[in-house]
C-alpha positions in Angstrom: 85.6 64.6 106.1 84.7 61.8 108.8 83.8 64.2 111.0 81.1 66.3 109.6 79.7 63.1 108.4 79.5 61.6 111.8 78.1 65.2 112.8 75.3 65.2 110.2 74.0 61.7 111.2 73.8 62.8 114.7 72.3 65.6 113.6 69.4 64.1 111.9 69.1 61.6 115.4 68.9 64.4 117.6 66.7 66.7 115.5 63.7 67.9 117.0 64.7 66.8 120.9 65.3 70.3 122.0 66.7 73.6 120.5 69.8 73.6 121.8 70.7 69.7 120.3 72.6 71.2 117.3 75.2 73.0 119.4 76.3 70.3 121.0 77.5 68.5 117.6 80.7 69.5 118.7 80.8 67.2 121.7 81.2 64.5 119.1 85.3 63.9 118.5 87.7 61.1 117.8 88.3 59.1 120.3 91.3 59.4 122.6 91.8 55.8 123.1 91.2 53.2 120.3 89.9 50.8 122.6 86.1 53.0 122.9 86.2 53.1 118.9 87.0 56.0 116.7 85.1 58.5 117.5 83.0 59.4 120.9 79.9 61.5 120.9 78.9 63.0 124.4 76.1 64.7 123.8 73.4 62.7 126.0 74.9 64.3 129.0 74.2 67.8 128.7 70.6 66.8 126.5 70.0 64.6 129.5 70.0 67.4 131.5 68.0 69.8 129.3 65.4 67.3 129.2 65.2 66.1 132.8 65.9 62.6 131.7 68.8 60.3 132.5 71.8 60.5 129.9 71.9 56.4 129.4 68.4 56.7 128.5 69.1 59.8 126.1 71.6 57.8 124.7 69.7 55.2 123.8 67.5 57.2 122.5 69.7 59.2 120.1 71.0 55.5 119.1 68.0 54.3 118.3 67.1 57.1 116.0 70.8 57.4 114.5 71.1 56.2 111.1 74.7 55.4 110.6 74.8 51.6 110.0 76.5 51.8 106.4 79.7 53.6 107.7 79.9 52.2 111.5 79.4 49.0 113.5 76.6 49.1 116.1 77.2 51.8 118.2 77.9 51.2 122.0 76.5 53.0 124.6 79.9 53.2 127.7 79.2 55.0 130.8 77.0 57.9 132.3 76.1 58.0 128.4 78.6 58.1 126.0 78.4 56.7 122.6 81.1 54.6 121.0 81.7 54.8 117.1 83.9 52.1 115.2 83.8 53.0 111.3 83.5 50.0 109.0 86.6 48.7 107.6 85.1 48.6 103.7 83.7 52.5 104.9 87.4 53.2 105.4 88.7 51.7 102.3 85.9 53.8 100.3 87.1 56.8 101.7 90.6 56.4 100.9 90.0 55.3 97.4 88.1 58.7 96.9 91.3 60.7 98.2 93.6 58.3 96.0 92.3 59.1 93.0 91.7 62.8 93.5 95.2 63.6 92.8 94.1 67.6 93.4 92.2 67.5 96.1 92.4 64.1 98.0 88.9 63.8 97.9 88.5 67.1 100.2 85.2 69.3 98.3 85.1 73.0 97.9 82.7 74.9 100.1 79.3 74.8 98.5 78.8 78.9 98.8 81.9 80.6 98.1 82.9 84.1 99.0 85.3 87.1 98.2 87.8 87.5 100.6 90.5 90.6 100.4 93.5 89.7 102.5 95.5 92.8 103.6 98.8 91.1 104.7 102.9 92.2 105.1 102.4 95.5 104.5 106.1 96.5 105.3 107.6 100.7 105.3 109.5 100.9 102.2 111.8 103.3 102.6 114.1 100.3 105.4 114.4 96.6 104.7 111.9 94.4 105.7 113.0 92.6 109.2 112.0 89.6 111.4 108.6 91.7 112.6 107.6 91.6 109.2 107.5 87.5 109.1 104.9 86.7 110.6 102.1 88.9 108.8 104.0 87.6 105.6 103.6 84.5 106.0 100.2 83.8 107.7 98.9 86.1 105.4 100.3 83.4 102.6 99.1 80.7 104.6 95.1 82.1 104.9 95.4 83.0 101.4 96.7 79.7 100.3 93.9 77.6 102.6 91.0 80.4 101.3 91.5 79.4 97.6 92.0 75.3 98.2 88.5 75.6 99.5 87.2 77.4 96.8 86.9 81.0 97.6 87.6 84.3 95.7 90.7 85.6 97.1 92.5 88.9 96.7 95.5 89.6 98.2 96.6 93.3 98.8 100.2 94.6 100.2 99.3 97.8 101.5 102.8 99.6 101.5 104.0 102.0 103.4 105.1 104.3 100.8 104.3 107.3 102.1 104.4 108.0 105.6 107.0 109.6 108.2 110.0 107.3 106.8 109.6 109.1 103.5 110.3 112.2 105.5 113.6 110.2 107.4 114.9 109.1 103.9 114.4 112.5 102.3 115.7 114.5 104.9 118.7 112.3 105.3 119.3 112.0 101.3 120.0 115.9 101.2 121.7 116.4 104.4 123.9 113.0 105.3 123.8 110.6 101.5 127.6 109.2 100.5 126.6 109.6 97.1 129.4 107.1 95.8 127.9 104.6 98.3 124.1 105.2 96.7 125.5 104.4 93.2 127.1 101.4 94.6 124.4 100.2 96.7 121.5 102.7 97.0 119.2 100.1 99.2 122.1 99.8 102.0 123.2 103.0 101.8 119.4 104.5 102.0 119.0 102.2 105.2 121.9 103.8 106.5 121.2 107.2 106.0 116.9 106.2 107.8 119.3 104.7 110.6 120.9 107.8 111.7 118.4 110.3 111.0 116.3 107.9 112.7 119.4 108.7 115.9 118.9 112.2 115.3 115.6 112.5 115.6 115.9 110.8 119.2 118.6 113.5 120.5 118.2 116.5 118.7 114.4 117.9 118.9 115.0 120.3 115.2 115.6 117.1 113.5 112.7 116.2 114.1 111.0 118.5 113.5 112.5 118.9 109.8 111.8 115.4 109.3 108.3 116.5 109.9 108.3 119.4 107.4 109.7 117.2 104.3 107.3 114.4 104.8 104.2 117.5 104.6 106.0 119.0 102.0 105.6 115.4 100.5 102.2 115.5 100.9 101.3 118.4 99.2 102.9 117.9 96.3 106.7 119.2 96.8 108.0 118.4 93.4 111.3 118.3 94.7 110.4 115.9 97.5 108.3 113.8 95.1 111.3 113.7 92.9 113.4 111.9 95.3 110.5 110.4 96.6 110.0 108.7 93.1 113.8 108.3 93.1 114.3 105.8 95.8 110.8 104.4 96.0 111.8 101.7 92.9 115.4 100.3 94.7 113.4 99.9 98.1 110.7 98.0 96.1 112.9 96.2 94.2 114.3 94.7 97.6 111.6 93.9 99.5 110.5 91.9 96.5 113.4 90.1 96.0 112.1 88.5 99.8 108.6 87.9 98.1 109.8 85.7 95.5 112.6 83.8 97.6 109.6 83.0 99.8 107.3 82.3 96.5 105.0 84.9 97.7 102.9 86.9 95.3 100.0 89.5 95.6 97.4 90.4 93.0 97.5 93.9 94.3 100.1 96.3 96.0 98.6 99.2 96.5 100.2 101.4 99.0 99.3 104.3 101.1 100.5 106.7 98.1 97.9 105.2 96.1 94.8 107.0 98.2 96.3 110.5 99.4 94.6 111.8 96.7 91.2 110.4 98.4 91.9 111.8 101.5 90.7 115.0 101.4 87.5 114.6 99.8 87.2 111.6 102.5 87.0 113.7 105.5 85.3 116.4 103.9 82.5 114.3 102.9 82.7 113.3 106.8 82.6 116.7 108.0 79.3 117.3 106.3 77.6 114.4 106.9 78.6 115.2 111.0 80.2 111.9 111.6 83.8 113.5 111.9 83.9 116.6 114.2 86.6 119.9 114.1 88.0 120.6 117.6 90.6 122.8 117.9 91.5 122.2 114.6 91.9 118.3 114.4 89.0 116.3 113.0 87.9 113.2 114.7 85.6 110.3 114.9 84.0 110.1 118.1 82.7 106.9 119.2 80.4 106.2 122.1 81.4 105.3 124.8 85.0 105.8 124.2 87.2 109.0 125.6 89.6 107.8 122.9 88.3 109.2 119.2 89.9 108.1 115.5 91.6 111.1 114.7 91.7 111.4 110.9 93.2 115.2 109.8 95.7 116.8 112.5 96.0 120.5 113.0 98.4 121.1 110.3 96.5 119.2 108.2 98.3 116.1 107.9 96.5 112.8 107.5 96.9 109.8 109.3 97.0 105.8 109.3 93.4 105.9 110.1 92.2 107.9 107.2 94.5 105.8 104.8 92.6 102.8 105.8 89.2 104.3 106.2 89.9 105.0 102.1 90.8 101.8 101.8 87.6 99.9 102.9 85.9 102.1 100.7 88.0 101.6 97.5 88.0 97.7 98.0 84.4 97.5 99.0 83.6 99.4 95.2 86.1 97.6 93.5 86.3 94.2 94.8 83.0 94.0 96.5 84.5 91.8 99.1 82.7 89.5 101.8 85.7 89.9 103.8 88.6 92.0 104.7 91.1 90.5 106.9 93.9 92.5 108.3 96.5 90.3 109.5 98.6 92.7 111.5 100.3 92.1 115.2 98.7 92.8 118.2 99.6 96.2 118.7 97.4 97.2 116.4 94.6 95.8 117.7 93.1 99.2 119.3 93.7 101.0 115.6 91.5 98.3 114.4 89.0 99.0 116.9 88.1 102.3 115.9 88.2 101.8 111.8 85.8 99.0 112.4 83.4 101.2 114.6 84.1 104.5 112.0 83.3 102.1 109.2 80.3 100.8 111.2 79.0 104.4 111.7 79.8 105.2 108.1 77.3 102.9 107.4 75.0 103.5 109.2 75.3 107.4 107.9 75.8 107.2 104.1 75.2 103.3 103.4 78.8 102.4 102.3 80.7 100.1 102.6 77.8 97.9 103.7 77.7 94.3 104.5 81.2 93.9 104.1 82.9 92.0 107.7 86.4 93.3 108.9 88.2 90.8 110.9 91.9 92.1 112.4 93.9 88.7 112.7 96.5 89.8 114.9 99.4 88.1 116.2 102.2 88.0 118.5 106.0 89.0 119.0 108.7 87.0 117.4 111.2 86.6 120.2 115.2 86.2 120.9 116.5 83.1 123.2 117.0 86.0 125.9 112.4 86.3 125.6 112.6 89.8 124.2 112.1 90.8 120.8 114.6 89.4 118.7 117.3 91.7 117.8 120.7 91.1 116.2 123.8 91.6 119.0 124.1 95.3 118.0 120.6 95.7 119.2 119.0 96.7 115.7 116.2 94.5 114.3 116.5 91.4 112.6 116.6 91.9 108.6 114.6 89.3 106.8 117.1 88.7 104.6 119.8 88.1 106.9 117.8 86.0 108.9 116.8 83.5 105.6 120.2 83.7 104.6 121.4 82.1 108.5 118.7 79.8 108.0 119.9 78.6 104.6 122.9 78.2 105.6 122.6 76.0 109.0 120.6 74.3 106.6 123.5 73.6 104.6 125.8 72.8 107.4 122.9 69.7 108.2 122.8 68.5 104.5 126.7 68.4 104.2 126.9 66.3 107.7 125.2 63.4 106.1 121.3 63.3 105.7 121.8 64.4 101.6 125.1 62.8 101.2 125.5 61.5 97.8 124.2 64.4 96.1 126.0 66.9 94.2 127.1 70.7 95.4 124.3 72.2 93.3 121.3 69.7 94.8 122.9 69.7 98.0 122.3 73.9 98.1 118.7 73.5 96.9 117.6 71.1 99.1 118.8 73.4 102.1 117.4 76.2 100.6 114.3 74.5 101.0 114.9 73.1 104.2 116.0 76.1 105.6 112.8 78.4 104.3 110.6 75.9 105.1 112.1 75.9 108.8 111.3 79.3 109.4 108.1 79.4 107.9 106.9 76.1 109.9 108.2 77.5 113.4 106.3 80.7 112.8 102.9 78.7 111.7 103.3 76.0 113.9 102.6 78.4 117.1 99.6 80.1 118.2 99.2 82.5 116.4 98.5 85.5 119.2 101.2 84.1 121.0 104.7 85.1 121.3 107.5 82.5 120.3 111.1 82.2 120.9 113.3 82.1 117.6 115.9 79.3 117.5 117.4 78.3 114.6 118.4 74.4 115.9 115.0 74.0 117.2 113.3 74.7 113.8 115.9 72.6 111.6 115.7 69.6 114.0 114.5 66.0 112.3 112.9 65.1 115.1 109.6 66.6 116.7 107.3 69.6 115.3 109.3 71.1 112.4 109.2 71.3 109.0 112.7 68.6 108.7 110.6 66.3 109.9 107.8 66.2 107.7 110.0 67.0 104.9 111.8 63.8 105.9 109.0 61.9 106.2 107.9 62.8 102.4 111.4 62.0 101.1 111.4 58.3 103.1 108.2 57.6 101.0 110.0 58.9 97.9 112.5 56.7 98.1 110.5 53.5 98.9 109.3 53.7 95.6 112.7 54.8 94.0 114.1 51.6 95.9 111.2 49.5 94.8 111.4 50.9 91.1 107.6 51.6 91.7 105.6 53.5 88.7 103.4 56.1 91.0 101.2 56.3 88.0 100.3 52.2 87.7 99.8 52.2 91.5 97.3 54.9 91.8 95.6 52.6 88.8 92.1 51.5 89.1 93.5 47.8 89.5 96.0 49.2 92.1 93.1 51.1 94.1 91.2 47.9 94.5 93.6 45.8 97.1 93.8 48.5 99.4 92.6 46.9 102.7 93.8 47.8 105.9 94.2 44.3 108.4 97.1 45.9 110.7 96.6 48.0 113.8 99.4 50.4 112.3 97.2 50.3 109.2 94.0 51.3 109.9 95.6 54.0 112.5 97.5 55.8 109.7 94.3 55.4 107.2 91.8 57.1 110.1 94.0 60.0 110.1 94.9 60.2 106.3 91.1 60.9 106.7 91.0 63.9 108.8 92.6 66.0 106.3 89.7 67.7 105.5 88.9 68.1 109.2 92.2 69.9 109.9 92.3 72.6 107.5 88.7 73.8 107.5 89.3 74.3 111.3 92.8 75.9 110.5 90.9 78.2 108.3 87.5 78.3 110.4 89.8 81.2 112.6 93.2 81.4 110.6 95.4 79.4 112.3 97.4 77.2 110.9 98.9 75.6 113.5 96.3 73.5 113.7 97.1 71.9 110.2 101.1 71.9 111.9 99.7 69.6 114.6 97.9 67.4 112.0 100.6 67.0 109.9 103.5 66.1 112.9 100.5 63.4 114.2 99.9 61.9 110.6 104.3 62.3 110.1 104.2 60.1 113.5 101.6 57.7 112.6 103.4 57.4 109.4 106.5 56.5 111.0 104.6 53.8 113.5 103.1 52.0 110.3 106.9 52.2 108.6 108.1 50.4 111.6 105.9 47.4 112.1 104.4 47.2 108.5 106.8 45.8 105.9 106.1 47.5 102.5 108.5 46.3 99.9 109.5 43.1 101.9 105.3 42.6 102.7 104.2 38.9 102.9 102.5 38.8 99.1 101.4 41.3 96.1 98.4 42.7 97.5 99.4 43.4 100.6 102.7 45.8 99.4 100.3 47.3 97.0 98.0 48.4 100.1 100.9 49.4 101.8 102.4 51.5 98.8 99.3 53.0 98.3 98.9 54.3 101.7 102.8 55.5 101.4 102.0 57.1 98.4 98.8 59.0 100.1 100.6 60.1 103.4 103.3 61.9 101.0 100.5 63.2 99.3 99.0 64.5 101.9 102.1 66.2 103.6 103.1 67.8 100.6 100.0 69.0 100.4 100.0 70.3 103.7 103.3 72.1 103.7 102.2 73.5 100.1 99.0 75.5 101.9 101.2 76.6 104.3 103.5 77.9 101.8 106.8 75.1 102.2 108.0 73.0 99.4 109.0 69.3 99.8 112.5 67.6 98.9 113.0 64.6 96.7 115.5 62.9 99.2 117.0 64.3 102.5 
């Protein structure tokens, strides 16, 4: 963590100069050119002109009160004012014996005040197969979750189904009026996704479908034991295959507790709201009227039917009782964003009103569109959404096709298909990460499985070159990270000391992918340490190295750069290959 250590010197030096010093900590980065040092601090400027004084002088001033000598060389003041930082060689070494012999963490510490996070990601209707919309919640909800517990905190992760919505309705009206009942017993999950696709038709062109649809899914709700029966019916084979995708993408929740789970607090819910007069009755519908919005939170309609919004005002207050979270995070896409508006106001005035639900923060971590090469939403040629499992499927096998050309030759059938399978998985899951999340990204399958650039290939290639340096070398991992070992490290090259500064911001580049959940800025760390990697591999010998100590440096700093990518790729939820 080179950073924040840089940060809390300077902010000792700067303490006390003026009450806006601290915020400018963040001026203080690595360097863009090697040639002004490692890292730059500009903060003299802007406290120059705070203080009416001129920045060289500021600078000096901050310099002379900065007490950094043990891990830098005398700083240098360049400029209007900025201030040059080289780290000390031996300061270097230090820090990358710590991470060497921290085989869990690389020497990265857990926060010092942890808290409970619930994570409310994925989230997919069960009555249709899960589809390419559903990938990106899925797997950034992984990702937070993953980088959330490396640093220590409490997490709980919650699917919140949809188990119990309109779609129940579809697949109920459709299972008494259009099933092929030797296709259910055949395959109920395809032929139950047929049946939700053409009532789904139906309701489009003919208004009375609709409108039937309507009346089974209230039935539903209040306790139809004949629409609960084939509610309870299909629910399991619909389960069973969206979890079949959970586990092919090693994802796992502590809770799945859908929206079927808290009908039965619904009622009470808005009752209780009703008296307390933050809901209001007009014209039969109840709301929740916010303040300067023409827009309220409707929560009962005039038939009595509940709605999304009710579901999740329940929800808060269940997990806030039971789980007595810090956090909620919703990590939904962006056209939910509104939705999440007014249950974070309702909860707000809940509050205020009856003292629930209090403390707790609600953060909606929404994201953009996955999109075809055409730059709409990606759809198969037929025009229907993208199944998830289709899509994994094409990834596996184009991932296949590149194995069998020649980068796994010499491995059997059986190898050959595992390491695709995790090529191919971790390919999807990298593109997805790898891009801002609010933004929307184009879907190509050759750009995501190519060894070159930003993708998950080429970090998993990078992991399995180290690999086989030491397969090649006959090189015990074990002895090297040894004590003895640990103690030549030194770092004399260019290409050296460049790949050991940034085995160093580690640290640095997940708490910031956490500090607002996005993990692409752990992607761009990794494809910069993968590329510094590579730099070092070409103009550093490592089993042909000049003497002893010098190829047991260089191992050791293989060994920590595969380290520290397949630790990467694991918080992001991608396994690593043995060779490629």
């Amino acid at each position: 963590m080179l950073l924040s250590i840089i940060r809390e010197r300077f902010a000792d030096a700067v303490s006390g100069t003026s009450p806006a010093a601290d915020g400018l900590l963040d001026t203080i980065r690595p360097a863009q050119d090697p040639k002004f040092g490692d890292f730059q601090a500009n903060l003299a400027m802007p406290l120059a002109k705070q203080l009416g004084k001129k920045p060289r002088d500021v600078a000096a001033e901050i310099v002379s009160n900065l007490k950094i000598d043990d891990i830098c060389q005398p700083p240098e003041i360049a400029g209007p004012g900025f201030i040059n930082l080289r780290l000390k060689d031996e300061f270097i070494i230090q820090e990358l014996q710590t991470a060497i012999t921290d085989e869990e963490r690389l020497g990265i510490p857990k926060v010092n005040e942890p808290k409970t996070f619930v994570v409310d990601y994925s989230g997919p209707n069960v009555a249709k197969p899960m589809h390419v919309g559903h990938l990106r919640s899925t797997v950034l909800g992984n990702a937070v979750c993953r980088l959330l517990t490396f640093y220590g905190h409490r997490v709980i992760s919650d699917n919140h189904l949809g188990d119990w919505g309109t779609q129940f309705g579809m697949i109920i009206y459709g299972y008494r009026n259009f099933l092929d009942k030797k296709a259910y017993q055949e395959n109920p999950v395809e032929e139950l996704s047929r049946v939700y696709r053409l009532v789904r038709q139906k309701m489009d062109d003919e208004p009375s479908v609709a409108d039937a649809v309507l009346n089974e899914t209230v039935k539903l709700h209040s306790g139809n034991e004949e629409n609960l029966k084939i509610w309870r019916e299909v629910l399991p084979y619909s389960r069973d295959e969206i979890d079949k995708i959970y586990k092919r993408l090693n994802i796992t929740f502590d809770y799945t507790l859908g929206e079927s789970f808290y009908h039965p607090f619904l009622a009470p819910l808005v009752n209780d709201l009703l008296k307390c007069g933050i809901a209001v009755e007009t014209d039969g519908a109840v709301g929740i009227f916010f303040e300067g919005d023409d827009v309220p939170m409707l929560i009962r309609k005039k038939d009595g039917a509940f709605l999304y919004g009710t579901t999740d005002l329940a929800t808060v207050e269940y997990r806030t009782k039971e789980f007595k979270p810090d956090v909620i995070l919703y990590i939904t896409d962006f056209r939910q964003d509104l939705h999440f508006k007014h249950l974070f106001k309702a909860v707000r005035l809940i509050n205020r009103g009856t003292g629930a639900a209090a403390d707790v923060e609600l953060v909606h971590i929404k994201f953009g569109t996955v999109l075809g090469e055409d730059g709409k939403p990606f759809k198969t040629r037929s025009g229907d959404t993208v199944g998830l499992n289709g899509l994994l499927d094409e990834a596996e096998a184009k991932a296949l096709e590149v194995v069998n050309t020649g980068v796994g030759s010499g491995t059997s059938a059986a190898a050959g298909k595992e390491t695709a399978r995790k090529i191919g998985l971790g390919a999807v899951i990298y593109a997805d990460l790898s891009q801002n999340r609010e933004s929307d990204y184009v879907f190509s399958y050759d750009k995501m499985l190519a060894m070159t650039g930003n993708t998950a290939a080429y970090m998993q290639y990078a992991v399995a070159r180290v690999k086989s340096i030491f397969s090649k070398g006959n090189i015990g991992i074990n002895e090297l990270r040894a004590g003895n070992s640990v103690s030549r490290l030194q770092i004399a090259e260019p290409a050296e000391r460049s790949l050991a500064l940034e085995l160093l911001k580690f640290g640095e580049a997940v708490e910031a992918s956490l500090r607002d959940c996005r993990p692409n800025g752990l992607t761009a760390y990794l494809f910069e340490l993968a590329n510094k990697y590579s730099t070092f591999f070409e103009q550093c010998p490592v089993l042909k190295a000049e003497n002893e100590t010098v190829k047991t440096s260089r191992l050791l700093l293989c060994d920590l750069t595969a380290r520290t990518l397949e630790k990467g790729l694991n918080l992001l939820g991608i396994e690593t290959v043995e060779r490629m």
